[in-house]
MARKE-161591 format. One line per field, with one value per residue (C-alpha): residue in three letters; x, y, z; residue number from 0. Coordinates in Angstrom, 1 decimal. Each point is the difference from the previous one (the first is absolute). Layout:
rest = c(ALA,...);
px = c(X,...);
py = c(Y,...);
pz = c(Z,...);
nr = c(NUM,...);
END
This chain:
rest = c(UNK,UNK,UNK,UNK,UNK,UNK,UNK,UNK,UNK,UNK,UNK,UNK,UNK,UNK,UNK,UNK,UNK,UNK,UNK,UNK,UNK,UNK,UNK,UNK,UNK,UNK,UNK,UNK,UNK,UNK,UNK,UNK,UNK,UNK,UNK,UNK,UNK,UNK,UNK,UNK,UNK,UNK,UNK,UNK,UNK,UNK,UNK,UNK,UNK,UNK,UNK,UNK,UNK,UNK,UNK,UNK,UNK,UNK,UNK,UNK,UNK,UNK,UNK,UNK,UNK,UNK,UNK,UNK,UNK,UNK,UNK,UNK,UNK,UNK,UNK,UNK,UNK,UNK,UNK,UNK,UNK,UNK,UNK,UNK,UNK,UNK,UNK,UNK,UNK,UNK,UNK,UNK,UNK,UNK,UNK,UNK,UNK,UNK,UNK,UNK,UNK,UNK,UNK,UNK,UNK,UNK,UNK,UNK,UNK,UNK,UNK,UNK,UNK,UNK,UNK,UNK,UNK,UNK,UNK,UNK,UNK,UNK,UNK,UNK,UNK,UNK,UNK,UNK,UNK,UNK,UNK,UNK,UNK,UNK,UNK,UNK,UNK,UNK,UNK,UNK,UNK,UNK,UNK,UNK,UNK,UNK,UNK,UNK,UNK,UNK,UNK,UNK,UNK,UNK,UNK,UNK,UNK,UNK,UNK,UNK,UNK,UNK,UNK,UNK,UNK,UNK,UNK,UNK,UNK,UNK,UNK,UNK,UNK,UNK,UNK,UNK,UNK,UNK,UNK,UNK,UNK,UNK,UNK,UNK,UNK,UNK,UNK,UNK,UNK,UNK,UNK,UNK,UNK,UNK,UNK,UNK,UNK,UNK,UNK,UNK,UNK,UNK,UNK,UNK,UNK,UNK,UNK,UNK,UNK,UNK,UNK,UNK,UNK,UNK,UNK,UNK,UNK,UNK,UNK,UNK,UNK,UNK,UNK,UNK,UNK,UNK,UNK,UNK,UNK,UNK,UNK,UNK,UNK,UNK,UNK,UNK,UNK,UNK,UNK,UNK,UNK,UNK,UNK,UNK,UNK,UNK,UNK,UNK,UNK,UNK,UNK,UNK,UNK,UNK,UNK,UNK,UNK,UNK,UNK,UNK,UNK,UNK,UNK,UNK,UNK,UNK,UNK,UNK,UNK,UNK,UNK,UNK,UNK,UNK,UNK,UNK,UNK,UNK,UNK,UNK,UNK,UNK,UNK,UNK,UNK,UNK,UNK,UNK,UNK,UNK,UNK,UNK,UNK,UNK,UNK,UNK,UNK,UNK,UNK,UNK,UNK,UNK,UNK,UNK,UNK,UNK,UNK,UNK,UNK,UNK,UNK,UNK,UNK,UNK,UNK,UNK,UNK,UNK,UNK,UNK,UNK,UNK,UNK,UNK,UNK,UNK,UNK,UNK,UNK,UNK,UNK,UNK,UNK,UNK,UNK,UNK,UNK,UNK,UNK,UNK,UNK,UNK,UNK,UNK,UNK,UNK,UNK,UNK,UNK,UNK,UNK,UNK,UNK,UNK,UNK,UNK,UNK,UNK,UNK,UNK);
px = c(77.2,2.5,0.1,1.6,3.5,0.2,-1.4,-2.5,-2.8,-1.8,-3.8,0.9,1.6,-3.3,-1.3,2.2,-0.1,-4.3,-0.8,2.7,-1.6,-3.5,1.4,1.2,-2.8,-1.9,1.6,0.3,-3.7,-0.1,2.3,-2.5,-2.8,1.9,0.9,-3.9,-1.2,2.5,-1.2,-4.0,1.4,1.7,-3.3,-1.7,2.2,-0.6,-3.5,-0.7,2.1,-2.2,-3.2,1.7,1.5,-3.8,-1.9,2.1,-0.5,-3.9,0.8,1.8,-2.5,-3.0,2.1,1.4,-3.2,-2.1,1.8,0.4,-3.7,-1.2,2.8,-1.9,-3.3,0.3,1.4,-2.6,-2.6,1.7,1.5,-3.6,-1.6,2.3,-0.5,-3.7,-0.7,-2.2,1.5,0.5,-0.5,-2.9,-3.0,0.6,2.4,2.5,3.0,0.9,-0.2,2.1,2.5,0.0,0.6,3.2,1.2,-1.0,2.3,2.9,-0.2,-0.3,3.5,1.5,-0.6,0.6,3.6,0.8,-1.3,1.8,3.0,-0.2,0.0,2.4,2.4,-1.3,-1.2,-3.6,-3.3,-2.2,-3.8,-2.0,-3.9,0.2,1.8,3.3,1.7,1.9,-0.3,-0.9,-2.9,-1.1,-2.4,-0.4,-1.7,-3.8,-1.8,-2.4,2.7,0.6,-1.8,0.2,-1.2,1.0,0.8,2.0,-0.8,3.1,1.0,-2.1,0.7,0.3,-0.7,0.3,-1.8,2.7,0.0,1.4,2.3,3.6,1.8,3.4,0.1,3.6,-0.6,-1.2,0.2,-3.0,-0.5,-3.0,-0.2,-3.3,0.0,-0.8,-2.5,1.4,-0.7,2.0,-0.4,-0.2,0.9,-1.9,2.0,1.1,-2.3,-2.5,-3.2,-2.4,-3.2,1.0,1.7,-3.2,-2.3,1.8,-0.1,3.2,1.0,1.8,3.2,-0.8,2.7,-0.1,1.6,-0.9,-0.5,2.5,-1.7,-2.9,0.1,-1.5,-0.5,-2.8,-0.7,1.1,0.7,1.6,-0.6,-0.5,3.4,1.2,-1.7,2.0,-1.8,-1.2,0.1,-0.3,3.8,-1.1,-2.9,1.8,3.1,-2.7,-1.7,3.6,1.1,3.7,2.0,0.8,2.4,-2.7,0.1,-3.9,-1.0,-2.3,-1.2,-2.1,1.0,-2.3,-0.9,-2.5,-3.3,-3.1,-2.5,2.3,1.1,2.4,2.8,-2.4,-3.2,2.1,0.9,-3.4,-1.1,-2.2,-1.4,-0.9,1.6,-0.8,3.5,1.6,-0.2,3.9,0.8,-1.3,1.7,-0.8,2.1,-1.2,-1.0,1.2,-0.3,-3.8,0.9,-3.4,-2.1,-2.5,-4.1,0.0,2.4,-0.4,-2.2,-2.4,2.0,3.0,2.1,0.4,-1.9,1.1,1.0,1.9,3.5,0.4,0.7,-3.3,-2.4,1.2,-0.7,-4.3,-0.1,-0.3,-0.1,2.7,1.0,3.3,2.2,1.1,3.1,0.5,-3.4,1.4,-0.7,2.6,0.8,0.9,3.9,-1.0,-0.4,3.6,1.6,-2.2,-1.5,-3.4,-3.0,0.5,-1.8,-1.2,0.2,-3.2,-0.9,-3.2,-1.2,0.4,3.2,0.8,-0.8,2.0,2.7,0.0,-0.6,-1.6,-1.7,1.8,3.6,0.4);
py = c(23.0,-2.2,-4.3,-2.1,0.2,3.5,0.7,2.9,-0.1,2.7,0.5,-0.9,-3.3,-1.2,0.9,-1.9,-3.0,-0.1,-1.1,-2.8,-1.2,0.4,-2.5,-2.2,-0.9,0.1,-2.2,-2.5,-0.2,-0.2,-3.3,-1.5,1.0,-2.0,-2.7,-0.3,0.0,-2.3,-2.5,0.6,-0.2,-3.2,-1.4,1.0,-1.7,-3.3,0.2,0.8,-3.0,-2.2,0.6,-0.8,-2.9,-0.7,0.8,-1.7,-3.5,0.6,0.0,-3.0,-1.8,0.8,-1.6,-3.3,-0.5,0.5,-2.7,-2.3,0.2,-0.1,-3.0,-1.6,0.4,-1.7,-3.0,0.1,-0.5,-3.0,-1.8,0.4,-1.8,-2.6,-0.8,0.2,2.8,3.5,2.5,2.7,3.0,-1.6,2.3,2.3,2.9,-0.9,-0.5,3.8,0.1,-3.4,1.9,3.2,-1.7,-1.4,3.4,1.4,-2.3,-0.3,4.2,-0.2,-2.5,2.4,3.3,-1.3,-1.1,3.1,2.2,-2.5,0.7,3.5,0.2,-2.0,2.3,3.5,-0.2,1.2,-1.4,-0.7,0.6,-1.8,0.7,1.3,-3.2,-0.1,-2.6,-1.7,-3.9,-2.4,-0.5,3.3,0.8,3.1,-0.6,-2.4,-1.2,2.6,2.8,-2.1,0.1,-2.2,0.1,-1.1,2.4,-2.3,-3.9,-0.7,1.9,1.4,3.0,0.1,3.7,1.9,3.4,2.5,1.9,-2.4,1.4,-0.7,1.8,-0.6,1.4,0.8,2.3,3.1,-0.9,-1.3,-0.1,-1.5,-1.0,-0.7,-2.9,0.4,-2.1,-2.9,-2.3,-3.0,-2.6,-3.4,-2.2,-3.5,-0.9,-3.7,-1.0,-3.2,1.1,-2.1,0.5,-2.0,-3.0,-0.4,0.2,-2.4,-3.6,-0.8,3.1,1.5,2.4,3.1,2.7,4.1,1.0,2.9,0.1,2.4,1.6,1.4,3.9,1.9,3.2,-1.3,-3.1,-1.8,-4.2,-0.1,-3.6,0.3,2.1,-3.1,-2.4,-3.4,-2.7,-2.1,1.9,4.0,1.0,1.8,-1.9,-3.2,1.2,1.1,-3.4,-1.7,2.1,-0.3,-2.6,0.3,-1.5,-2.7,-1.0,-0.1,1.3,1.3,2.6,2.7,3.6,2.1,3.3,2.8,-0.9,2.7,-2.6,-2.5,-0.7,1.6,-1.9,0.7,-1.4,-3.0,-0.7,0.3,-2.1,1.9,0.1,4.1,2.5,2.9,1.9,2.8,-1.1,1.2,-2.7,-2.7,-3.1,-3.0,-2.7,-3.4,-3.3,-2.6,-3.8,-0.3,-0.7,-0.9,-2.7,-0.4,0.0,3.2,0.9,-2.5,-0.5,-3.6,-1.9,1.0,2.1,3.4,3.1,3.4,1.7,3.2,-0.1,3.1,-1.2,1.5,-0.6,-3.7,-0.5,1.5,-2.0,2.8,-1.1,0.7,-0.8,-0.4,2.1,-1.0,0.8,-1.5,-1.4,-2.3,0.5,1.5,-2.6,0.3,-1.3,-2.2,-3.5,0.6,0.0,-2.9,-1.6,-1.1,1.4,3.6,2.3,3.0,3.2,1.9,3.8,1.5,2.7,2.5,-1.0,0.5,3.3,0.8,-1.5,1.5,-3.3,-1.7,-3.0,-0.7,0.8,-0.5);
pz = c(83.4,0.5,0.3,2.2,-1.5,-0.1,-3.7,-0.5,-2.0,-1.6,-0.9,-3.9,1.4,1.4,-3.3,-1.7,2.3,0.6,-3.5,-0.2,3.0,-1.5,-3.2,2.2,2.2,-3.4,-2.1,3.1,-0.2,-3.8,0.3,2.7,-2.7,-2.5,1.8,0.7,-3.7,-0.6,2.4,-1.1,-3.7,0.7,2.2,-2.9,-3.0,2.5,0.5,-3.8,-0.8,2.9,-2.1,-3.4,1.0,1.9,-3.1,-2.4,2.2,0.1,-3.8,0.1,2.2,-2.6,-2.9,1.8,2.4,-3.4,-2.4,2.7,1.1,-3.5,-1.0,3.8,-1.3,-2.7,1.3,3.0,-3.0,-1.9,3.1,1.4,-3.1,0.3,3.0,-0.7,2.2,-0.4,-1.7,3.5,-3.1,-2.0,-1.1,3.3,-1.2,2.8,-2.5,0.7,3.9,0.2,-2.1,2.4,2.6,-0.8,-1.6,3.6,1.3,-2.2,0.3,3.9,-0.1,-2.3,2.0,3.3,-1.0,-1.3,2.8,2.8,-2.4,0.1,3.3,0.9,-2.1,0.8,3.4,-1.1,0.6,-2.9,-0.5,-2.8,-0.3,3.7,0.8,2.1,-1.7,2.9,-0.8,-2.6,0.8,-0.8,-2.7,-1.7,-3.0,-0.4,-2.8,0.1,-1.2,-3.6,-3.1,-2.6,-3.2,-3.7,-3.0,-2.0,-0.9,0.9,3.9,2.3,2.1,4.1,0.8,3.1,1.0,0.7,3.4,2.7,2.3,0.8,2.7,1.0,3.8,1.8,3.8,-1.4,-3.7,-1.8,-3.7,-2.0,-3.6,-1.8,-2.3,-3.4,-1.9,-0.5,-3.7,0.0,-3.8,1.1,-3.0,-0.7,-3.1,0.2,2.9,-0.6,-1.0,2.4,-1.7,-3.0,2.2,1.9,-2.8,-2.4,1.1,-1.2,2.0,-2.7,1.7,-1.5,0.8,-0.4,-3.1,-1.5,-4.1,-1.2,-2.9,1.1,0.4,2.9,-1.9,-2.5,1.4,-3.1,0.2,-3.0,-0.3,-4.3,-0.7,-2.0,-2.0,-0.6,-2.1,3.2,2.7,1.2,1.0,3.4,0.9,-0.5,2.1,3.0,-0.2,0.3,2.6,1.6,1.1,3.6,2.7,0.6,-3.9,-0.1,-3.1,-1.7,3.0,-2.4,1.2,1.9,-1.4,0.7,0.0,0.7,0.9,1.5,3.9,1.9,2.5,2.8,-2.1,-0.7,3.4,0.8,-2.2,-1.6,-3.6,-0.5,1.3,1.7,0.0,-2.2,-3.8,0.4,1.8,-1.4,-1.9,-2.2,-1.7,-1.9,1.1,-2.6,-0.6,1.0,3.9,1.2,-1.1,2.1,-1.1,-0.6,-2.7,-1.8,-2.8,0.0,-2.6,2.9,-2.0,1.8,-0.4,-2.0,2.9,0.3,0.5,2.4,3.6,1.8,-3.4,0.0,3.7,-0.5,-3.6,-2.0,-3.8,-2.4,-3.8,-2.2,-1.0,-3.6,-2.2,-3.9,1.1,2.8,3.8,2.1,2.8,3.4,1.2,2.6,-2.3,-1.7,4.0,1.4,-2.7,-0.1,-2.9,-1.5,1.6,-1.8,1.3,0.7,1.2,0.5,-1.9,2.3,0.3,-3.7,0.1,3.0,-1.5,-3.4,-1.8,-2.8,-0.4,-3.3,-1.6,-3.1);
nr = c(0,1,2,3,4,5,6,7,8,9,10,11,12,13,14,15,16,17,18,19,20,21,22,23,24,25,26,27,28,29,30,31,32,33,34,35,36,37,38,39,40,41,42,43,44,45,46,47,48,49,50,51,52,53,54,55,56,57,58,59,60,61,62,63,64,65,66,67,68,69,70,71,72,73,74,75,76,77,78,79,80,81,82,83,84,85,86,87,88,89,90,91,92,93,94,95,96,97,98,99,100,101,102,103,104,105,106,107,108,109,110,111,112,113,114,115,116,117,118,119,120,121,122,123,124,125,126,127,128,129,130,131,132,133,134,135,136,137,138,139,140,141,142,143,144,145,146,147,148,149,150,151,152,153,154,155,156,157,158,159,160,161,162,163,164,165,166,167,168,169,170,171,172,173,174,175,176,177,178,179,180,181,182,183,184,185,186,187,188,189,190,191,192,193,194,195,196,197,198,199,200,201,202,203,204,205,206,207,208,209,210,211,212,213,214,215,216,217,218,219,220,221,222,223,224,225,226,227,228,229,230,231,232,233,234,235,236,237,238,239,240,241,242,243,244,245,246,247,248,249,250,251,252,253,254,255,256,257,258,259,260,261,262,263,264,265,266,267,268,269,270,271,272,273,274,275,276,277,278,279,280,281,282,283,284,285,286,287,288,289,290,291,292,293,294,295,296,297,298,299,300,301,302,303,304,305,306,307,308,309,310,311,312,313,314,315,316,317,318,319,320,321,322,323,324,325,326,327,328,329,330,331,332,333,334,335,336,337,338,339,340,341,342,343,344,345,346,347,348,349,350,351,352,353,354,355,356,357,358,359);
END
């Protein structure tokens, strides 16, 4: 057989020829092949970063909505007493949903940037909870999807069940992520505890600290460690507190307390809780701040009363604490003046804290 020029071929030729032909056609489709994993793997490494960058603002929204509804709260409470109005959270267990609504919102803001972001950069359109997120005013997330609740005195936790969609869609492309459960700590440290500002009628500024020595593992105060000749070393330091950017001083530390209130009870006003033991938190109310009828004994000085926040507030009876035979004090006469006050703690106190009536 012969081509067009003239040159013959045999049958071994076409032999020879066929499966170069074969590899060709071949590899031509394994290049189209590759060039179409390539653009899926690339779709993918975009989509897989959409729902990072997604989840990791949901994350983002819990913590800042969280702080700054709890830091709102707490002024609501105090500017509202001021101003001689109702407490919005008293008594009705509202403290919480107030709070979830803001972190709804401040996780809503924080999504819907992100997703408007990403599609302004890849081209893809962005599902969140089923919701095309095409506007602002888009909402993905309510109140009803967050849970609050309190397993340390001072945070609380905004969790969110796991399992809500987000798809990133592009023509025939559509990937979907499932969120996982989502547990965001929400620190109170430093905030103004309302419950003692309202209560007091010199509204005494109470603020957050946390007492460094106590330890979570066996529950121990260690308030006795150290035994000077006037005073108890740890005790004393707890009572005095810190000295803080305000310069009011003392402001007693706040410390775990199984029977005392939590940040929700004390924005509720309340005197018992009903949360978590876990979550609870106490501190000291010194220099004898209320002197009305009932604390104070007929001749007018005032009544033994317990110095822990929520025992002081019901009247629950306390006694001394003595060392060398003297009564320990509490710090608030040496910073404003006015009579010693001594410092008094219930019995069942005592023994929660691991003291002694007397130190020899």
């Amino acid at each position: 057989m012969m081509d067009e020029k003239g040159f013959s071929f045999t049958p071994l030729t076409f032999l020879i020829i066929i499966p170069i032909i074969i590899v060709a056609v071949a590899f031509s489709g394994i290049v189209n092949e590759i060039n179409l994993i390539s653009q899926i793997g690339i779709g993918g490494d975009v989509t897989y970063s959409a729902a990072s960058n997604i989840f990791t603002s949901i994350e983002k929204g819990a913590k800042d909505g969280g702080r700054r509804a709890a830091y709102n709260a707490t002024r609501t409470v105090i500017d509202n007493e001021a101003l001689r109005k109702s407490n919005p959270f008293y008594a009705s267990g509202t403290s919480k949903t107030a709070i979830k609504t803001v972190v709804a919102d401040a996780i809503n803001e924080n999504t819907v940037k992100t997703c408007l972001e990403i599609q302004s950069q890849t081209g893809r359109q962005i599902y969140v909870n089923n919701i095309l997120i095409d506007s602002y005013s888009d909402k993905p997330f309510n109140s009803s999807q967050i849970n609050i609740t309190q397993y340390d005195p001072y945070s609380f936790n905004v969790i969110i069940p796991g399992g809500i969609p987000i798809s990133a869609v592009q023509k025939d492309q559509n990937a979907t992520f499932k969120t996982p459960l989502l547990n965001v700590t929400v620190s109170i440290e430093n905030l103004e505890d309302p419950y003692v500002w309202v209560k007091t009628k010199d509204r005494r500024s109470s603020v957050i600290y946390k007492y460094p020595y106590y330890t979570t593992q066996f529950k121990e105060y260690h308030f006795a460690d150290t035994i000077l000749s006037d005073n108890i070393a740890n005790l004393n330091f707890c009572l005095n507190g810190t000295n803080n950017p305000s310069g009011i001083t003392p402001r007693p530390y706040y410390f775990p307390d199984p029977n005392g209130l939590t940040f929700f009870d004390r924005l509720e006003g309340k005197s018992v809780s009903t949360d978590t033991p876990e979550g609870r938190m106490g501190t000291f109310i010194l220099g004898q701040p209320l002197e009305d009828p009932g604390y104070l004994n007929p001749d007018g000085s005032p009544k033994n009363i317990s110095s822990v926040d929520h025992e002081y507030f019901t009247m629950v009876p306390g006694s001394v604490i003595k060392v060398n035979g003297n009564d320990i004090q509490d710090p608030w006469h040496a910073v404003f003046g006015g009579k010693i006050t001594p410092f008094y703690v219930s019995d069942t106190y005592l023994g929660i804290f691991g003291l002694k009536r007397n130190y020899p």
